[in-house]
ROBA-74924 format. One line per field, with one value per atom (N, C-alpha, C): atom name; residue in three letters; x, y, z. Coordinates in nm, 3 decimals. Layout:
<sites>
at <- [CA:...]
aa <- [ALA:...]
c1 <- [X:...]
c2 <- [Y:...]
c3 <- [Z:...]
</sites>
This chain:
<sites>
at <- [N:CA:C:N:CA:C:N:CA:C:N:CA:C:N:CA:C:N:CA:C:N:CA:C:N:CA:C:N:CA:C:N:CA:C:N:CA:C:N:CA:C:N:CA:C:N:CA:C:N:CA:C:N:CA:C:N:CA:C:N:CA:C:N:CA:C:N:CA:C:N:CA:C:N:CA:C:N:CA:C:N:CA:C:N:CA:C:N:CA:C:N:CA:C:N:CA:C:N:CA:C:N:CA:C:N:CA:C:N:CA:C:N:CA:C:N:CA:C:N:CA:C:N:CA:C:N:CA:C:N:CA:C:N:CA:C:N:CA:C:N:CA:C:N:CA:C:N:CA:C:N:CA:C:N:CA:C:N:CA:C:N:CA:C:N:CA:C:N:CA:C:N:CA:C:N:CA:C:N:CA:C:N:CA:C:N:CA:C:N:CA:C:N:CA:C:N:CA:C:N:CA:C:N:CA:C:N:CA:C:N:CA:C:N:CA:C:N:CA:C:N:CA:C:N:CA:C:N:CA:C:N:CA:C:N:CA:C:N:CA:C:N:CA:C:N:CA:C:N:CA:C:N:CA:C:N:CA:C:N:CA:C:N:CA:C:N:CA:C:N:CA:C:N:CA:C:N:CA:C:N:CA:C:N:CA:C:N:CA:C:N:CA:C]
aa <- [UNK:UNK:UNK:UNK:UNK:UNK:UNK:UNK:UNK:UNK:UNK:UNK:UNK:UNK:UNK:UNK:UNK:UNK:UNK:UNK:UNK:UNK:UNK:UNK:UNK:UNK:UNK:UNK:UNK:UNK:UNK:UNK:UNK:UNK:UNK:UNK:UNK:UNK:UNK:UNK:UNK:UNK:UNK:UNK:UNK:UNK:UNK:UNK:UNK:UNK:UNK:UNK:UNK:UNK:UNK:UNK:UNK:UNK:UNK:UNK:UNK:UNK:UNK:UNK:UNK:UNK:UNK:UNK:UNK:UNK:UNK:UNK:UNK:UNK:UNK:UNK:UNK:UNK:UNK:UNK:UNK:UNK:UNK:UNK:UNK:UNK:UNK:UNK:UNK:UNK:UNK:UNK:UNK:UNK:UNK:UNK:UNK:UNK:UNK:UNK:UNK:UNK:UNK:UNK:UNK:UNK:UNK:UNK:UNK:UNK:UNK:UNK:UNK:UNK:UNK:UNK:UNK:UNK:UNK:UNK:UNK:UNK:UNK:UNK:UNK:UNK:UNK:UNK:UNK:UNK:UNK:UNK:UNK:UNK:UNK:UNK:UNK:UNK:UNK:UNK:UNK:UNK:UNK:UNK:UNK:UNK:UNK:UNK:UNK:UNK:UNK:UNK:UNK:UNK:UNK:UNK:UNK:UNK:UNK:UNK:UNK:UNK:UNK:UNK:UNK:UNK:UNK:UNK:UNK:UNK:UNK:UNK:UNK:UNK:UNK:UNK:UNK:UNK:UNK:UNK:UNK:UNK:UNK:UNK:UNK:UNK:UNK:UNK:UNK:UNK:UNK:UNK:UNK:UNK:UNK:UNK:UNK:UNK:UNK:UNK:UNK:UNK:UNK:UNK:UNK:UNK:UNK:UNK:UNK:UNK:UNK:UNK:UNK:UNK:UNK:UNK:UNK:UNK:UNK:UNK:UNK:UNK:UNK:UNK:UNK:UNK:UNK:UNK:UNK:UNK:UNK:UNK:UNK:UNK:UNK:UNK:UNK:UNK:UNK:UNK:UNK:UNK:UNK:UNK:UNK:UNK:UNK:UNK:UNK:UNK:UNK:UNK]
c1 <- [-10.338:-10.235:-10.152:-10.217:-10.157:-10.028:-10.067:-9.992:-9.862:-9.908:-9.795:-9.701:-9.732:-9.647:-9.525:-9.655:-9.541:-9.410:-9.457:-9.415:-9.266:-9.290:-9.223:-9.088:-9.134:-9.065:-8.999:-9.039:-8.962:-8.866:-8.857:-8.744:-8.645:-8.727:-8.603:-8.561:-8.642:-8.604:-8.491:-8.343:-8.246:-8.282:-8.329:-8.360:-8.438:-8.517:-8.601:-8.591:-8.478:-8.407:-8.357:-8.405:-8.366:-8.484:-8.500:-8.582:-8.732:-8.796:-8.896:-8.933:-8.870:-8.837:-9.018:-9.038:-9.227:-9.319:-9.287:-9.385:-9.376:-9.237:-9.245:-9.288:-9.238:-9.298:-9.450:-9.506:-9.663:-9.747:-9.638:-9.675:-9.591:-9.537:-9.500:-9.565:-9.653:-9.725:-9.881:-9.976:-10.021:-10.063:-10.000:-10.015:-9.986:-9.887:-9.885:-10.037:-10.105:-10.225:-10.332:-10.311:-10.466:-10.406:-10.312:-10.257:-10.223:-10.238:-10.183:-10.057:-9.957:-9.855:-9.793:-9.755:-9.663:-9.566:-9.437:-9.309:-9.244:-9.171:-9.098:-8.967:-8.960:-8.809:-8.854:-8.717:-8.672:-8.728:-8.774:-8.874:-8.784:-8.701:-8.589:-8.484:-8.455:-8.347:-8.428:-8.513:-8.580:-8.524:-8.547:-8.415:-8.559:-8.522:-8.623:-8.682:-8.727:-8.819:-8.909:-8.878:-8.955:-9.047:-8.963:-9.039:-9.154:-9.120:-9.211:-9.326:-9.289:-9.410:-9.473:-9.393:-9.502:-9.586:-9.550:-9.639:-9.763:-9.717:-9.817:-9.931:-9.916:-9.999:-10.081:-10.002:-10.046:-10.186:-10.130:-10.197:-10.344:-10.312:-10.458:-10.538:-10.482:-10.497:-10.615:-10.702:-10.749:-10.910:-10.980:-11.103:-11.192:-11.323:-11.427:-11.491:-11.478:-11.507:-11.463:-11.338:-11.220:-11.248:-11.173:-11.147:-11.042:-10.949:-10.795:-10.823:-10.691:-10.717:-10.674:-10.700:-10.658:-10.754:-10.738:-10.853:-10.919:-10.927:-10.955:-10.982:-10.950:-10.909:-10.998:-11.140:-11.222:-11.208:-11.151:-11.168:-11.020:-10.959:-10.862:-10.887:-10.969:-10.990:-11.068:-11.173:-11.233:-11.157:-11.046:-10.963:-10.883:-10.891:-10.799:-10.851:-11.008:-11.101:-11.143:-11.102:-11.182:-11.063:-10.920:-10.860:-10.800:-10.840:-10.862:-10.928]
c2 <- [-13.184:-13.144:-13.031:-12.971:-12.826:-12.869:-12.961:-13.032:-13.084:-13.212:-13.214:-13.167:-13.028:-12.940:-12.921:-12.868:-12.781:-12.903:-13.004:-13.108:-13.147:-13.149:-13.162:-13.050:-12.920:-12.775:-12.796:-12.832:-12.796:-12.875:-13.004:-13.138:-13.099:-13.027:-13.108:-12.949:-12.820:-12.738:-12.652:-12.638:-12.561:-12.388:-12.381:-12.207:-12.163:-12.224:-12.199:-12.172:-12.232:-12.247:-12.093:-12.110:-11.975:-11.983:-11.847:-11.852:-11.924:-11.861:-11.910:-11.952:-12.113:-12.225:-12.307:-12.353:-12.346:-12.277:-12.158:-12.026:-12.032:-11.994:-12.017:-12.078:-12.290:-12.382:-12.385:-12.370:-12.306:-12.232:-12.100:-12.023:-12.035:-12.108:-12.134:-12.250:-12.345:-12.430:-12.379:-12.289:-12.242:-12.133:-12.042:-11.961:-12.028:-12.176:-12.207:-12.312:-12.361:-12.410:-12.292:-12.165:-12.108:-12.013:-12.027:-11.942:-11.822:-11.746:-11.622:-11.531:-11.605:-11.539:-11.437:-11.458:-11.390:-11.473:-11.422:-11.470:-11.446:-11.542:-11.539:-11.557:-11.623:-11.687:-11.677:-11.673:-11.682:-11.798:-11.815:-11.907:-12.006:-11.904:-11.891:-12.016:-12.012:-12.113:-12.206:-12.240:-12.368:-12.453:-12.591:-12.690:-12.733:-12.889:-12.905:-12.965:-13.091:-13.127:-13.049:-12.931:-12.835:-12.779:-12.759:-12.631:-12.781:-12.907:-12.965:-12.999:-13.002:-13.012:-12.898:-12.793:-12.678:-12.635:-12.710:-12.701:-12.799:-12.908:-13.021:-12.908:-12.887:-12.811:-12.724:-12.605:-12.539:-12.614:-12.721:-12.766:-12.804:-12.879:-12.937:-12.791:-12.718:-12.640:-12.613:-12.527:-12.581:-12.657:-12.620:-12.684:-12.674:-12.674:-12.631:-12.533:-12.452:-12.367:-12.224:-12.238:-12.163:-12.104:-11.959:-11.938:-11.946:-12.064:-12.049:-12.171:-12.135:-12.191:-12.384:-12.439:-12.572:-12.655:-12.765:-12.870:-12.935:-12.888:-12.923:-13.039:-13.024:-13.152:-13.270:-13.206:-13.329:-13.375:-13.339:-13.397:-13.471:-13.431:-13.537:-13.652:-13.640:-13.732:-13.842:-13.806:-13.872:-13.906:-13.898:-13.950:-14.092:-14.037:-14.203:-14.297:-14.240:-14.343:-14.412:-14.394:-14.439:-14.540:-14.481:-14.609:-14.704:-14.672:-14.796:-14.949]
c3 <- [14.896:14.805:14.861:14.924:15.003:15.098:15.185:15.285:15.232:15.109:15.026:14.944:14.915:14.794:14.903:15.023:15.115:15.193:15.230:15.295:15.132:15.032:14.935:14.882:14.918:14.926:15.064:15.166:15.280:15.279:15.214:15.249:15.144:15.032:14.925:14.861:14.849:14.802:14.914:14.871:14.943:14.944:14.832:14.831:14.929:14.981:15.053:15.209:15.195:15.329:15.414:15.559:15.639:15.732:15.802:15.924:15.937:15.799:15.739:15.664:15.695:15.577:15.579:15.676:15.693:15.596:15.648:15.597:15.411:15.390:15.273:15.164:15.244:15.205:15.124:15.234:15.248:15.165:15.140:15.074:14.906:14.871:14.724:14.681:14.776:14.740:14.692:14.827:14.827:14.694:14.678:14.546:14.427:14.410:14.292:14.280:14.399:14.362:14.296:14.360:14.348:14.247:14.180:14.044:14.106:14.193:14.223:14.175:14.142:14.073:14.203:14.333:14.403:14.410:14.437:14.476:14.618:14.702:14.806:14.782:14.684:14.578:14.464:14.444:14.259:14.251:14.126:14.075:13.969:13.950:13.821:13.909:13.996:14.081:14.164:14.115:14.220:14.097:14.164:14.113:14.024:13.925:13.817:13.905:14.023:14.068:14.100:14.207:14.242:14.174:14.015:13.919:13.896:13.859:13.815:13.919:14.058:14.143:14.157:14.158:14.148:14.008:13.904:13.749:13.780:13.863:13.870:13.975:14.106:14.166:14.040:13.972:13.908:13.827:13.764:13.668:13.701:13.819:13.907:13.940:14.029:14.047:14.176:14.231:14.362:14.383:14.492:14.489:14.371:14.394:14.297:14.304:14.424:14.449:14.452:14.407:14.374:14.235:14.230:14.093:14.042:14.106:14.049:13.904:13.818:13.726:13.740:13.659:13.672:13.679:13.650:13.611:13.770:13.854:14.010:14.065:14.174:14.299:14.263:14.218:14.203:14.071:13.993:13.848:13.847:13.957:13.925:13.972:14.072:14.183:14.100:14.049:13.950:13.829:13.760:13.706:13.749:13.876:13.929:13.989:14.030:14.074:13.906:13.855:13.685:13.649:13.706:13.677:13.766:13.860:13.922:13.942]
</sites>
């Protein structure tokens, strides 16, 4: 999911854009999985896909081993193996 937030931020979000368009990526995917609450950008001007892929990260939120908030990697995982 990490790979993809960022892979998703780097193509399509413009704000993000400049020297450390990577880094950023990375790191607005990154903190919106493990709930951290830092900013690199306005949060306020990411376009609506963005805000909604980064709510979806939020929501899942990270491993199981983690204390970030969100219903985690494996319970989703087990969600879609169930409907399959």
């Amino acid at each position: 999911m990490l790979v993809g937030g960022t892979t998703v931020i780097y193509f399509t979000e413009p704000e993000v854009r400049g020297g450390e368009q990577l880094l950023k990526s990375f790191f607005k995917s990154m903190t919106s999985m493990t709930t951290v609450g830092l900013n690199t950008t306005d949060t306020g001007s990411l376009s609506l896909p963005i805000l909604l892929a980064v709510t979806f990260l939020m929501y899942v939120g990270a491993s199981p081993s983690g204390t970030a908030g969100g219903m985690k990697i494996t319970t989703l995982t087990a969600m879609l193996a169930i409907l399959k």
